[in-house]
C-alpha positions as CSV (number, residue, x, y, z in Angstrom):
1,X,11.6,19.3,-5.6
2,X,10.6,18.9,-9.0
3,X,11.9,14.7,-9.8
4,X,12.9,16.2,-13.6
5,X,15.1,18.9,-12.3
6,X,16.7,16.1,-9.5
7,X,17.5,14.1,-12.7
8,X,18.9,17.0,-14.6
9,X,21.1,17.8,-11.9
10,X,22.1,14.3,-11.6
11,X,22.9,14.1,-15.2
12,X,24.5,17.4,-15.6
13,X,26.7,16.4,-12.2
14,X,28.2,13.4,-14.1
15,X,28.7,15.4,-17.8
16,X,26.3,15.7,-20.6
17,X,26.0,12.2,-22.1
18,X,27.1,12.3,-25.7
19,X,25.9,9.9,-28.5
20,X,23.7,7.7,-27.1
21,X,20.3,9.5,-25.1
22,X,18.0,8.0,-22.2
23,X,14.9,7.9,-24.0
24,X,11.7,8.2,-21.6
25,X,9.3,8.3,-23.7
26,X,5.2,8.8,-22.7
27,X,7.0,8.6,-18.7
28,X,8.7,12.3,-20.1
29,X,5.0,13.4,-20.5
30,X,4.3,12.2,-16.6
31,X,7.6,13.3,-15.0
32,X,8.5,16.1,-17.2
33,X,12.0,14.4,-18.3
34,X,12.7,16.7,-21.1
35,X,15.4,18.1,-19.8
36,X,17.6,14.6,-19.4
37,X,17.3,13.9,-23.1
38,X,19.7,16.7,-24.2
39,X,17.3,18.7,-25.1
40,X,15.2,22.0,-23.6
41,X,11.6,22.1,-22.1
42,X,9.1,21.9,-24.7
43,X,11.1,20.2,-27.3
44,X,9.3,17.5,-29.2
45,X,10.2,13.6,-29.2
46,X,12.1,12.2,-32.1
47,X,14.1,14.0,-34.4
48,X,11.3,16.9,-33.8
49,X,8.2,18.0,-35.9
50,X,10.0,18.8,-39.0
51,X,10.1,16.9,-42.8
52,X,11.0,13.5,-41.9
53,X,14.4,12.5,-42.9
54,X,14.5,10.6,-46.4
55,X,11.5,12.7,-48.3
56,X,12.0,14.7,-51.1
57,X,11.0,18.6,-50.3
58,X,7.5,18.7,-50.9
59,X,6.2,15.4,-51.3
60,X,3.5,15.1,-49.0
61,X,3.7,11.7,-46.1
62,X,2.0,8.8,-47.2
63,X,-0.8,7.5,-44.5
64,X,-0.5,3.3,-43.9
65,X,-3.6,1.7,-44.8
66,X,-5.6,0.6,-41.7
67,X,-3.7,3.0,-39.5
68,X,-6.0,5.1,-37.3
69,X,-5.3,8.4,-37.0
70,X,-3.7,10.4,-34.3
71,X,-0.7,8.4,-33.1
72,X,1.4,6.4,-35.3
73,X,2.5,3.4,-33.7
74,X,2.8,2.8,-29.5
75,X,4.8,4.9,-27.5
76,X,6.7,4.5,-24.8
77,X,10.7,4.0,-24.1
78,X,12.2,2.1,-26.5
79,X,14.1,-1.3,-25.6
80,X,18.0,-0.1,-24.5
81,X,20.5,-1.8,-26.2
82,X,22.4,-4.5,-24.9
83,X,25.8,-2.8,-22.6
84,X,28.9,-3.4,-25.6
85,X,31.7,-4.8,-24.4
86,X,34.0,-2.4,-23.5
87,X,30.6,-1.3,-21.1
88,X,30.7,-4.5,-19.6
89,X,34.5,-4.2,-18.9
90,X,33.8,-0.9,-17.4
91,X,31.0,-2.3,-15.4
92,X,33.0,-5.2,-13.8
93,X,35.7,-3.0,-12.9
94,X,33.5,-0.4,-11.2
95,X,31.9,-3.2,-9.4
96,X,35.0,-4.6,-8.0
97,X,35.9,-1.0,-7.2
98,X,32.5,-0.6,-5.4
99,X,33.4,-4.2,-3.7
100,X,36.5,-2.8,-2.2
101,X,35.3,0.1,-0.6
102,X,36.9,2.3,-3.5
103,X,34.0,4.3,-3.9
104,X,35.8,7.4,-5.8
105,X,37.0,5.2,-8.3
106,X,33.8,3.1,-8.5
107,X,31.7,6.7,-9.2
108,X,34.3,7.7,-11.7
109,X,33.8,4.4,-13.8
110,X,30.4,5.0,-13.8
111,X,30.1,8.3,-15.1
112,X,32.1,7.6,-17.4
113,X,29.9,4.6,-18.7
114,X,27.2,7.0,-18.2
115,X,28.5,10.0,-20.6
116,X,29.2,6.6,-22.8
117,X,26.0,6.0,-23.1
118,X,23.2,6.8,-20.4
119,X,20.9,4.1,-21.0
120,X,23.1,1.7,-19.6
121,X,20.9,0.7,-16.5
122,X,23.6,-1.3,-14.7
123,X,25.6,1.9,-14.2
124,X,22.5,3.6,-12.5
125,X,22.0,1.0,-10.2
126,X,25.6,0.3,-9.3
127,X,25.5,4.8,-9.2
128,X,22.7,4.4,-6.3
129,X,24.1,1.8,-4.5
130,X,27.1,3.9,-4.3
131,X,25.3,7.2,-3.1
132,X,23.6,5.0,-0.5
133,X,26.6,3.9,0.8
134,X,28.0,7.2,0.4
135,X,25.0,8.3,2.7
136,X,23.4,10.7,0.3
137,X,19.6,9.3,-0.3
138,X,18.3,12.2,-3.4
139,X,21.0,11.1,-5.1
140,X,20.4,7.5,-4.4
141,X,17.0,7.6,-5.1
142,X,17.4,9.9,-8.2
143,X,19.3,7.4,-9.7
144,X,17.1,4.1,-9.0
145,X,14.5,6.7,-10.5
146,X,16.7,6.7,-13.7
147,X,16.9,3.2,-13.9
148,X,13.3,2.5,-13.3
149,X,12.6,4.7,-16.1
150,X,14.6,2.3,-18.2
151,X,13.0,-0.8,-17.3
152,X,9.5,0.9,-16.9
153,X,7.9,-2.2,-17.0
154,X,9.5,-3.8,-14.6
155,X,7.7,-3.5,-11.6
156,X,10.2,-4.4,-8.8
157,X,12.1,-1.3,-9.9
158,X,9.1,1.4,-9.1
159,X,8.5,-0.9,-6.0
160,X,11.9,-0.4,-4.8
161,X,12.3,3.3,-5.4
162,X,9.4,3.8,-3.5
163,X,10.2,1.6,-0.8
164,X,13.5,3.7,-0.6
165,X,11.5,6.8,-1.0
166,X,9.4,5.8,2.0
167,X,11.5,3.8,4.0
168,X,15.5,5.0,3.9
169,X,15.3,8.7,3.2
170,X,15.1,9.5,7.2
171,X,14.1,13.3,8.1
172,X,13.9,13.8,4.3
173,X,10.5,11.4,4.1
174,X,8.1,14.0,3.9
175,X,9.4,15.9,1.0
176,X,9.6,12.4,-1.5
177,X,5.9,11.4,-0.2
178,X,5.1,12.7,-4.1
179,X,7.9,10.7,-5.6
180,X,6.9,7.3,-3.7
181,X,3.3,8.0,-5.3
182,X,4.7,8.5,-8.7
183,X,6.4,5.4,-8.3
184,X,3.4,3.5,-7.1
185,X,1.5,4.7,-10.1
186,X,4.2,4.2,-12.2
187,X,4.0,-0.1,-11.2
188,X,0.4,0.2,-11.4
189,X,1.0,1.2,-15.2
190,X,3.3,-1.3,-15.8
191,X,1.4,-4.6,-14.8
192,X,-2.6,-3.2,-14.5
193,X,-3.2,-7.1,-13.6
194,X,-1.7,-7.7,-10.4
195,X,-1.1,-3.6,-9.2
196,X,-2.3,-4.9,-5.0
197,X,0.7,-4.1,-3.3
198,X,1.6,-0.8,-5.6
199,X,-2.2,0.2,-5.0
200,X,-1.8,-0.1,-1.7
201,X,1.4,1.6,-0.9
202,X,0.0,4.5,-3.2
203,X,-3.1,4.5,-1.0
204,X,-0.8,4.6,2.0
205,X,1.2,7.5,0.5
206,X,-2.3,9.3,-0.4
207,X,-3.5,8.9,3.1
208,X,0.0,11.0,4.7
209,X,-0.9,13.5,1.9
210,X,-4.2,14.1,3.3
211,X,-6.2,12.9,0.3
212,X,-8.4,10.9,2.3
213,X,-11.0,9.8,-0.8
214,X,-8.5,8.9,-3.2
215,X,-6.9,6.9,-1.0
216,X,-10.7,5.3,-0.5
217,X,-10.7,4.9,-3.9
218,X,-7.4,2.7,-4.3
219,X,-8.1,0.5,-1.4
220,X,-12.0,-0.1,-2.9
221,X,-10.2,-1.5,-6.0
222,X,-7.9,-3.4,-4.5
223,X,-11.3,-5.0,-2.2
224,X,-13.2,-5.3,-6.0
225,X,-9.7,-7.6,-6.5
226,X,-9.9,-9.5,-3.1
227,X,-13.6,-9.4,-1.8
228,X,-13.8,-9.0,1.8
229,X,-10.3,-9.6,2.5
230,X,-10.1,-8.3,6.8
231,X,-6.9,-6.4,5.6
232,X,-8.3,-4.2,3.7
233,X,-11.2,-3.6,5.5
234,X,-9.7,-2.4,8.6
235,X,-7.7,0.1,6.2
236,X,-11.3,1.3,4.9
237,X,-12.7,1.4,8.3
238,X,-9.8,3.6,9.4
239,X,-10.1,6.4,6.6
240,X,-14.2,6.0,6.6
241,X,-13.6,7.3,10.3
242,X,-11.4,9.8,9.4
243,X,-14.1,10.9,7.2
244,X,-16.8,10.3,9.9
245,X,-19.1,8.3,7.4
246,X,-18.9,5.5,10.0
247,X,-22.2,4.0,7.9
248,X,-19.9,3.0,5.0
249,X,-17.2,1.2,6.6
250,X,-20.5,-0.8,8.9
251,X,-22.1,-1.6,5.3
252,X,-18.4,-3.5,3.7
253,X,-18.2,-5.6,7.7
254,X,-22.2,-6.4,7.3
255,X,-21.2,-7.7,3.5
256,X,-17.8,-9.5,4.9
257,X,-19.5,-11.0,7.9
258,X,-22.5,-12.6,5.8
259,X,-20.0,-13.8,2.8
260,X,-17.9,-15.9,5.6
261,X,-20.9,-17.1,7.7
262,X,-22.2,-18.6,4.3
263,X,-19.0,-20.0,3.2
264,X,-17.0,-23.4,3.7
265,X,-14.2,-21.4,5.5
266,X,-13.7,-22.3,8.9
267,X,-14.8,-19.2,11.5
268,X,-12.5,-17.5,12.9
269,X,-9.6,-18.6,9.7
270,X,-10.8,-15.0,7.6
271,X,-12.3,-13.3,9.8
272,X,-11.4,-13.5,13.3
273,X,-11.1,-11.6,16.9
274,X,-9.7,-8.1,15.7
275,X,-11.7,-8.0,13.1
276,X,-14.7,-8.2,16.0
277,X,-12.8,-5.6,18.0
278,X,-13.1,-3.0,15.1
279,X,-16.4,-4.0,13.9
280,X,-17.9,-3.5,17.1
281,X,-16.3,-0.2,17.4
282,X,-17.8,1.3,14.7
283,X,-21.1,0.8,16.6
284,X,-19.6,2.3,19.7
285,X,-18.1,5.5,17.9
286,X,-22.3,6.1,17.3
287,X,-23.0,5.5,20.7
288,X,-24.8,2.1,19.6
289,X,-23.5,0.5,23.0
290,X,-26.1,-1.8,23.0
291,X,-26.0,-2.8,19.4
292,X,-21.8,-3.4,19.7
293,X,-22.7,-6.0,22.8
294,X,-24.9,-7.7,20.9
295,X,-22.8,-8.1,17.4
296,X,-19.8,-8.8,19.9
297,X,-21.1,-11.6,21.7
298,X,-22.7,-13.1,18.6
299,X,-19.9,-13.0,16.5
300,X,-17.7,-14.3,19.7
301,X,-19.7,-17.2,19.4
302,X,-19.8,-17.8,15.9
303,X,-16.1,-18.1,15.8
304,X,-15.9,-20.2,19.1
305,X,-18.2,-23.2,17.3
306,X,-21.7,-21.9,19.2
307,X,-23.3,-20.2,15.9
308,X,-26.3,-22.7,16.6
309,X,-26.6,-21.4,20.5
310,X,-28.6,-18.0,18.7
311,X,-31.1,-18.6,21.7
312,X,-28.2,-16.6,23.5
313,X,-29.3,-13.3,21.4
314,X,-32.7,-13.3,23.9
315,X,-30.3,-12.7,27.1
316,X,-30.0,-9.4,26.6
317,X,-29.9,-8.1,29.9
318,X,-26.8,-9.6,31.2
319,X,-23.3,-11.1,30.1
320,X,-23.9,-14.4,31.7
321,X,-23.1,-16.3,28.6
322,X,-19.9,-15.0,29.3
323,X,-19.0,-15.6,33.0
324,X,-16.1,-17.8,34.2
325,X,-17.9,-20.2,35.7
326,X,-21.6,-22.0,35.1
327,X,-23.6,-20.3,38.1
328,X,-25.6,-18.0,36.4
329,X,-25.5,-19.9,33.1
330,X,-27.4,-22.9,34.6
331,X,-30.2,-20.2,35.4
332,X,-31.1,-20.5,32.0
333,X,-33.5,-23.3,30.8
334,X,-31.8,-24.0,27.2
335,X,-28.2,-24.0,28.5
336,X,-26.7,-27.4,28.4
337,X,-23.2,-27.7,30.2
338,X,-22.3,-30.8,28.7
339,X,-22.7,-29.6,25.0
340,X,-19.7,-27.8,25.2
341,X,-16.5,-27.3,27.3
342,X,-16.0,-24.5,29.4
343,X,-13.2,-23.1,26.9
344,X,-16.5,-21.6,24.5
345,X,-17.6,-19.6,26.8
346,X,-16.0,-17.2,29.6
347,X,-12.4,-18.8,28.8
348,X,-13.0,-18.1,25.0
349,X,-13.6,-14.6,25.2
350,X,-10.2,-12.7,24.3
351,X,-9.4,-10.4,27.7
352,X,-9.5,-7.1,25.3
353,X,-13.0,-8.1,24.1
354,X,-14.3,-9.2,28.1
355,X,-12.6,-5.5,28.9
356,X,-15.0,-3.9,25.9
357,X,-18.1,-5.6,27.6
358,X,-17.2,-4.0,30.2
359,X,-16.8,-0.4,29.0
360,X,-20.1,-0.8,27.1
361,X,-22.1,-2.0,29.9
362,X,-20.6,1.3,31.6
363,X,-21.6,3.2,29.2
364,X,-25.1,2.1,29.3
365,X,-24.7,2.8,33.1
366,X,-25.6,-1.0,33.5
367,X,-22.5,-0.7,36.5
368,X,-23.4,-4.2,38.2
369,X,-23.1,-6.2,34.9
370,X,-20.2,-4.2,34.3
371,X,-18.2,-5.1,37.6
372,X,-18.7,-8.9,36.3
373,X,-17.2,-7.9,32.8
374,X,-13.9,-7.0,34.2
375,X,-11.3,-9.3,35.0
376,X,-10.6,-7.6,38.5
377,X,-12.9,-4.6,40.0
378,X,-9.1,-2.6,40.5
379,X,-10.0,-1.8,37.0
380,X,-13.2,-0.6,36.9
381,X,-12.9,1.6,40.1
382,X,-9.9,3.0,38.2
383,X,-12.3,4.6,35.4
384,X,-13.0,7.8,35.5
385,X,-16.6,7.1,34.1
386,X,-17.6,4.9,36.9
């Protein structure tokens, strides 16, 4: 459904407001809000494209010097007056209607402030919270709609529409996905400088639509505002696969993996053990099953303290590095037990990455080193592969 012809209805539900019109300014170019402001599809803003009032027939405008040409001045909604008094009485007697459960009396109040004048945007707030309580979410979020539009730039309002969009709107979800990205778009435009968490809930939103690359596209400028942030990257990683260009999301983890080895920030603080899981993954959705055990257990160590151990990267044949106990470790002329405690090396290993060895070493049909992987051989003699 068409969000101008939800308003409309809205709008034409309460009665026609009469003096005093919601001007929406350039958001009646993006929504198609025509119809709200009293007037037809198609009808100009203003008083419309004729002589301007207060010039003699025939006397051609006068152009401001300086002025560029094309638009005269910036557009956009105009700031709503302040609510009058007799508004605000109104207003405080709706809400104490709404307070005592008197919700018939409460919407009554509040049209009429609304055919008062329709730019009051307490009355569309205290109208939605009414419809939610009333159970009826278009209405609600029609009318947090119409008081977003009033405070466009405030950007908790398009936040919350699309949160309520998104999140309250039950079996009716699917059919305001297009309204929550409006809304996201809509915060975006209001504060271009800190637009994260409307970027990515647009992104989000983009995703369930099925447009894969631009949701790609809002989640790369969100990373160009927070380099290498995990979050995001696991996002990325996610909607790279969908695409099954595997190679782009491996390129942002090999950036994100040298920026925090070469920082100050401790190992493990940024970037830690899911971020391994997925990484490694990536290598294992090509098949790379020997690449993803070696990236796993060097980045295992890295963020255990051992990043100086790289002699490990030569024992390539077998997992010993991670076994529970020092048998097969002190096989290995560099290993010194004392350096450090048994909790950096078997005991460190998460379970889920131990089980991964596991499955890779499978893979690789490496079974023997794999039966040491697993915590118990009831597992592996419970895959299928084995």
């Amino acid at each position: 459904m068409r969000v101008q012809f939800d308003i409309a209805s809205l709008v034409d539900s309460l009665g026609k407001p009469n003096a005093q019109r919601v001007d929406f300014g350039n958001y009646e170019e993006i929504y198609d809000l025509g119809e709200i402001r009293g007037g037809g599809r198609g009808r100009g803003r203003g008083r419309g494209r004729g002589r301007p009032r207060g010039l003699p027939r025939g006397r051609p405008r006068s152009r401001a010097r300086g002025r560029p040409r094309g638009r005269s001045g910036p557009r956009g909604p105009r700031k709503a007056a302040e609510p009058t008094g007799d508004i605000r009485f109104r207003l405080s007697k709706a809400s104490q209607a709404f307070i005592d459960e008197n919700y018939d009396e409460a919407m009554e109040i509040v049209s009429d402030v609304i055919r008062i004048n329709a730019e009051t945007y307490e009355a569309w707030t205290l109208l939605a919270s009414i419809f939610r309580e009333l159970g009826d979410v278009e209405k609600t979020l029609t009318a947090l709609m119409c008081a977003a539009h009033l405070r466009p730039k405030d950007v908790t309002g398009w936040l919350s529409c699309a949160r309520f969009a998104l999140e309250e709107t039950g079996q009716l979800r699917k059919k305001f996905l297009t309204t929550a990205k409006l809304c996201y778009q809509s915060a975006i435009r209001a504060d271009p400088k800190n637009d994260i968490e409307a970027r990515c809930g647009k992104a989000t939103v983009l995703r369930e639509l099925g447009n894969t690359s631009s949701a790609i596209s809002e989640y790369k400028r969100v990373l160009n505002q927070k380099p290498h942030d995990t979050t995001i990257l696991r996002l990325l990683a996610e909607l790279y696969i969908d695409q099954d260009n595997i190679e782009a999301a491996m390129d942002l983890y090999h950036k994100a993996i040298s920026f925090y080895k070469a920082s100050d920030v401790l190992a493990g603080q940024l970037f830690g053990w899911s971020d391994i899981n997925i990484y490694v993954e990536l290598y294992a959705y090509l098949g790379q099953y020997d690449v993803a055990i070696r990236e796993l257990k060097s980045l295992s160590r890295w963020i255990l303290g051992r990043h100086e151990d790289s002699w490990w990267d030569n024992v390539i044949d077998d997992d010993r590095e991670w076994d529970a106990d020092d048998t097969r470790r002190m096989q290995i002329q560099e290993y010194a037990p004392s350096r450090f405690g048994s909790q950096l090396y078997g005991e460190g290993l998460p379970l889920e990455l131990r089980v991964k060895l596991g499955l890779y070493r499978l893979q690789l049909r490496d079974y023997d080193e794999a039966m040491v992987c697993f915590p118990c051989s009831v597992e592996l003699a419970s895959m299928s592969v084995f």
